[in-house]
N, C-alpha and C positions, 0 to 999 in steps of 0.2 A: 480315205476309203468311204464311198457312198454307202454307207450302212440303211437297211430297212429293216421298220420294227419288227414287220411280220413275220421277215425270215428271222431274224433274232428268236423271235416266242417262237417260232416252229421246234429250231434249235433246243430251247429249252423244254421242249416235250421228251426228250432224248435223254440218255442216262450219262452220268456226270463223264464218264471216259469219251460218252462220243461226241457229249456237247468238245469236251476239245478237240479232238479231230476235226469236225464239222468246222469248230473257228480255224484252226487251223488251213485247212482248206480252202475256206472262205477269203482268207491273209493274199494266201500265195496264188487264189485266182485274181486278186484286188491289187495285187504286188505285180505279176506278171503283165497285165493287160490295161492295155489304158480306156479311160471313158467309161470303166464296168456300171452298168446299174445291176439291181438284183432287185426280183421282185415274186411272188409266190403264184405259181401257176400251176395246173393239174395238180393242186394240194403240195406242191413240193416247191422249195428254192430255185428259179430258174436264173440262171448271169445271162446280161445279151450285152453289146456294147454299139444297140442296130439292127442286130441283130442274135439271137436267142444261140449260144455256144455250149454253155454246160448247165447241168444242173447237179442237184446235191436233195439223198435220198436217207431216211437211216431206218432200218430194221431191226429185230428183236437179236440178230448175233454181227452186223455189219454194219456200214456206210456204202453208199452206191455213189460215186461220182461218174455220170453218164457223161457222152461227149454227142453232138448232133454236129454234121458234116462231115463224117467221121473219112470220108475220101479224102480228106487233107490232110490227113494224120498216118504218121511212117512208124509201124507199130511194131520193130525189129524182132524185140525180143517178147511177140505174141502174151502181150502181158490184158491186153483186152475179152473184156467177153461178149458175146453177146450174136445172134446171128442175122442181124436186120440188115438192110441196107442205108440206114439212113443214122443210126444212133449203134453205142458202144457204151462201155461201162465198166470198171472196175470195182472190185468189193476189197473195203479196208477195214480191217476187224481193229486194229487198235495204231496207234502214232507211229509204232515202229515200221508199219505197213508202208505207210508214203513214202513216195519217192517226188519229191523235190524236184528234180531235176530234169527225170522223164515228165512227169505231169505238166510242167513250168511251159516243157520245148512241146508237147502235146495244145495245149494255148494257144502258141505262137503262131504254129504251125494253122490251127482251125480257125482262129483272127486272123491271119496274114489276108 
């Protein structure tokens, strides 16, 4: 995993529940996608692998993982928010929130 300190201390600005969600997320975006960098842009965690794919936000009751190209991504079960044309985003208030699996094929789908 190409770890950056910056986003690391970002992270540790965050309350001890989200700093793990936050790694966690960070895992399975580093787990999924090859070539990831991550580096801190518009104050937030940006991944690009080339190109800039997701980022990672945290708020006083959530986690934001945005997606940008977000036309690549097959969103069935409407689990996205957000009403731009160009970015999306989900809000994950604790671990049990994630979902693995959609996130993971979400990835694949906006790298391909």
């Amino acid at each position: 995993m190409n770890i950056n300190k910056k986003v690391s201390d970002y992270f540790n600005n965050a309350t001890v529940e989200q700093i793990a969600v936050l790694n966690e997320l960070r895992k399975l975006i580093h787990d999924t996608v090859d070539n990831v960098s991550e580096e801190i842009k518009w104050n937030m965690p940006v991944f690009n692998n080339g190109k800039d794919f997701a980022y990672l936000r945290f708020a006083k009751k959530h986690i934001t993982l945005g997606f940008y190209n977000i036309d690549k991504i097959k969103d069935t079960d409407n689990l996205l928010e957000g009403d731009g044309n160009t970015l999306k985003h989900i809000k994950i208030k604790k671990a049990d929130d994630i979902k693995p699996k959609v996130i993971a094929e979400w990835l694949k789908q906006i790298t391909s």
